[in-house]
N, C-alpha and C positions, 0 to 999 in steps of 0.2 A: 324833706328836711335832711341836710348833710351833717358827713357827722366828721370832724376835721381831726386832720393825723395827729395830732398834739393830743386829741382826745383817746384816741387809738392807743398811743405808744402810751399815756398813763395808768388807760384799764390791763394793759397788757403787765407792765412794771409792778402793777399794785397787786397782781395776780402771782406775779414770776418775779419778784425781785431781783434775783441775777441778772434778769436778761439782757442781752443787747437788742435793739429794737429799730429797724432801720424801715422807712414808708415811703413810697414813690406813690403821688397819685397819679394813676396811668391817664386819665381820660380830662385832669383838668376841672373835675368838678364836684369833689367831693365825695362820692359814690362811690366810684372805681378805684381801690386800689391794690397796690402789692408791696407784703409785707413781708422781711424776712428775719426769723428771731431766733435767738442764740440763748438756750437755757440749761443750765446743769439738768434742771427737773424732766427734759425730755430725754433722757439717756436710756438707755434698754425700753422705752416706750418704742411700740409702732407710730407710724406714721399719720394711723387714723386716731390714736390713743395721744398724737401730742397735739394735729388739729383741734380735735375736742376740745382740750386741756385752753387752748388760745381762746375759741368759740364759747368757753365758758367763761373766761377773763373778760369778754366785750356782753356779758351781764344780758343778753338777748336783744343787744342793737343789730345782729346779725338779718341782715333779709330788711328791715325796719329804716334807720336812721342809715344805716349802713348796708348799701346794696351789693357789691361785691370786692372780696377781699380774695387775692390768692396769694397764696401762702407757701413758706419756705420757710419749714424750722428742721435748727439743728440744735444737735450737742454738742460742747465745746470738744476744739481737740485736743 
């Protein structure tokens, strides 16, 4: 079961309101994609501390509905 970027970029928004939220699905099929997200709230976070922060926004679809996401988050500038 796939899990569609529209679904993606809403768990992410409704976690991180600010964010900007931009999805490519790399492979075409729902599974694969890459994401890159723009949040006040990752600012002075590490990079493993703003992952999480996403990984907890997609409510444990992670691995599940959603096979792989790579990831690119920043802080505005």
């Amino acid at each position: 079961m796939a899990m569609a970027a529209e679904e993606i970029e809403r768990l992410v928004k409704e976690a991180l309101p600010d964010s900007q939220v931009v999805i490519v699905d790399l492979a075409g099929d729902g599974d694969h994609y890459a994401a890159r997200i723009t949040s006040e709230a990752f600012r002075g976070k590490s990079r493993v501390q703003q992952h999480q922060m996403v990984y907890a926004a997609l409510q444990g679809n992670m691995g599940g509905a959603l096979h792989a996401l790579k990831l690119e988050t920043l802080a505005p500038k």
